[in-house]
N, C-alpha and C positions, 0 to 999 in steps of 0.2 A: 352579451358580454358584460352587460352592468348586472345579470342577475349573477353571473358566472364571479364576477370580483365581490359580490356581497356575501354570498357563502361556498361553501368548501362541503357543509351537511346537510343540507337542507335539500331531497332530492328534485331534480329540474327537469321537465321532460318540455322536447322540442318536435311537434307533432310534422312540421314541415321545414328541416333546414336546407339551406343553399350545400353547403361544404363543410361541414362542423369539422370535419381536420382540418382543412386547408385553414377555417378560422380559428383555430386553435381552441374547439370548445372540448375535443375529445382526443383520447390519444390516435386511437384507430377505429374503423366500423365495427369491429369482432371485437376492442376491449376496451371501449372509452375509457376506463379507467380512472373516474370522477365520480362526480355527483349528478352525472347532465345523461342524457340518451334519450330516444327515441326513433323520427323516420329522417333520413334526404330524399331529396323530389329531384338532386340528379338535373339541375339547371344547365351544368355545364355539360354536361355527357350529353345529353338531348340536342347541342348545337348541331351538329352535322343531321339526325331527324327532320331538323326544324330548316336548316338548307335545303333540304332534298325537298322537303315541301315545297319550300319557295319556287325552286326550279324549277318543279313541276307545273307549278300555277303560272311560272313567267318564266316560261322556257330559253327568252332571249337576253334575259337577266344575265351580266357580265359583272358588275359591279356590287358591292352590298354593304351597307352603310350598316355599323356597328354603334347602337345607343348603349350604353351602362353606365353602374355608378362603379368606377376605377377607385373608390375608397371604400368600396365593402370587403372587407378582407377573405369571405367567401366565393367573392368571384377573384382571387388572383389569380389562379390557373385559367380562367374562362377564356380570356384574349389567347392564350398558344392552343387551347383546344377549337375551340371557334374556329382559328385560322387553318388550323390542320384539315381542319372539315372543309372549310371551305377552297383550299388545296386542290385537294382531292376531287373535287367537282368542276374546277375549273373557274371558280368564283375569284375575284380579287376584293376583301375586306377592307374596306375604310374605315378605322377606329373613332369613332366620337364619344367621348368621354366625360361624365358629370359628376361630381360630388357632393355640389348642393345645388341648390333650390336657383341660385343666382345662375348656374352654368349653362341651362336649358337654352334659353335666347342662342345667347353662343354658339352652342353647337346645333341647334338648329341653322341658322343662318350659314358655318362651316357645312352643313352637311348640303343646304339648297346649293350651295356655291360650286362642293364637287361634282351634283348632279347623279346620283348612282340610279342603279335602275331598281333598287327594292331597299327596303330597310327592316334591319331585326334588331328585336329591344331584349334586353337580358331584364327581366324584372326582378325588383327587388322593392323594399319598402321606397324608396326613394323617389322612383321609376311612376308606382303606384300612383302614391300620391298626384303625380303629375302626370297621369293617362291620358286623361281627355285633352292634354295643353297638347302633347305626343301625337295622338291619334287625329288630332286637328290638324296638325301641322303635315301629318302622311297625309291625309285628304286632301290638304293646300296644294299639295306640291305633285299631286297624283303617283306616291309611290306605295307600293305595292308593298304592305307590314306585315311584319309575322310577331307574335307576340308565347308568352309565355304561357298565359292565362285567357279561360274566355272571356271573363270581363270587358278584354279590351277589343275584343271582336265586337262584341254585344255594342260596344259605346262605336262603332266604324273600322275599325282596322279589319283587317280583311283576312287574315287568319291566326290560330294559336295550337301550339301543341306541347303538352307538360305533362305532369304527372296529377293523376287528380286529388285535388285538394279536400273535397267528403271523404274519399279513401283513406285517405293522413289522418285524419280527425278520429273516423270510424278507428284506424289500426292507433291510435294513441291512448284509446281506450282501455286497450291489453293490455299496454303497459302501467298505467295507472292502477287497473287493479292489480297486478304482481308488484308493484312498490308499495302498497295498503297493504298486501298480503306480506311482504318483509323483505322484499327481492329488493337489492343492491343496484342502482344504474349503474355501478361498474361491474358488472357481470352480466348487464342486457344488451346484446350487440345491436348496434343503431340498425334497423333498418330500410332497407333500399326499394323504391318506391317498385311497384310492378304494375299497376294501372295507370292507364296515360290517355288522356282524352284529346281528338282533334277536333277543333271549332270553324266553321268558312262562314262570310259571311257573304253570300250571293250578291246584296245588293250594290253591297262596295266592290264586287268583283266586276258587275254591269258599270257602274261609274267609270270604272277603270279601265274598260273595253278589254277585260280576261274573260275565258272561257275557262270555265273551272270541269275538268276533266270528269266524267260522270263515274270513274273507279274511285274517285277521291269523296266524291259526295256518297257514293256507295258505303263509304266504311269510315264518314265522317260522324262523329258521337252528336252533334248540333251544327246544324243547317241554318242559319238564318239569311231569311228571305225579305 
């Protein structure tokens, strides 16, 4: 957003956004209509994916404890799409909600209090930065995380599923060279991610006393043991 209010010509490419409509960086996917374009990674569309996972790994899971930052203006749709998914499955969503640095305590302590039986993180920069505080406090509390990214598998949480992030980078490079070449980012329709990697992390799965389905490790992109 600060590069978007500094210029207007200058062109901008965004190799992995949340919602560039919904944040207001572009007009639409097909015709941003600016100076900005590039991929979505499809954070919020992926909610209901990243449920079914969950369910799968903790089948007795009723409850689901929702981390996000509620002032990234890329996730405003993400809370009714979230809960649509989780609808449909039969989940009931608990919202816990951050916007800085100071809310984490808080809503950690609201979330130990409701007690649910798994917990999904929507990452974002915010989120990020505070992984390991996040994925300590799921360990603490023995609940069962599903995350965005594998980073936060790697660091303990217990699984992730997104769009992958080499992919975004790799496809940003197209666009790069067609704006060197003289191509307009208002005439380059943003991109929608189509690669998407699942991460499990076996040994947080043993901690937790889950049996991680052997169709899922089958067709899991990283195993960590």
């Amino acid at each position: 957003m600060a590069a978007k209010n500094a210029t207007t010509t200058i062109p901008i490419l965004i190799p992995h956004a949340i919602d560039p409509v919904g944040a207001g960086l572009v007009a639409s996917l097909a015709h941003p209509g600016g100076n900005i374009t590039g991929g979505t990674l499809l954070q919020a569309e992926l909610s209901r994916k990243r449920l079914e996972l969950l369910k799968e790994l903790v089948p007795k899971a009723a409850r689901t404890a929702l981390l996000w930052n509620a002032g990234n203006l890329a996730y405003a749709h993400a809370w009714d799409e979230t809960e649509g998914a989780a609808q449909k499955l039969g989940l009931t969503l608990q919202a816990s909600e951050v916007r800085g640095p100071n809310d984490f305590q808080p809503a950690f302590a609201a979330i130990a209090q409701e007690r649910p039986d798994a917990l999904l993180v929507l990452e974002d920069a915010l989120t990020i930065q505070h992984r390991k505080e996040i994925v300590g406090f799921a360990l603490q509390h023995r609940l069962p995380s599903s995350f965005v990214g594998d980073e936060a598998v790697k660091a303990g949480g217990l699984m992730s599923y997104g769009s992958s992030w080499p992919d975004a980078f790799r496809r940003a490079a197209t666009f790069v060279d067609k704006i060197l070449k003289g191509a307009k980012p208002a005439d380059l329709p943003v991109e929608r991610a189509t690669k998407f990697e699942l991460a499990i992390n076996l040994k947080t799965a043993n901690a937790l006393g889950l049996t991680v389905p052997p169709t899922l490790i089958a067709v899991a992109d990283e195993v960590i043991e």
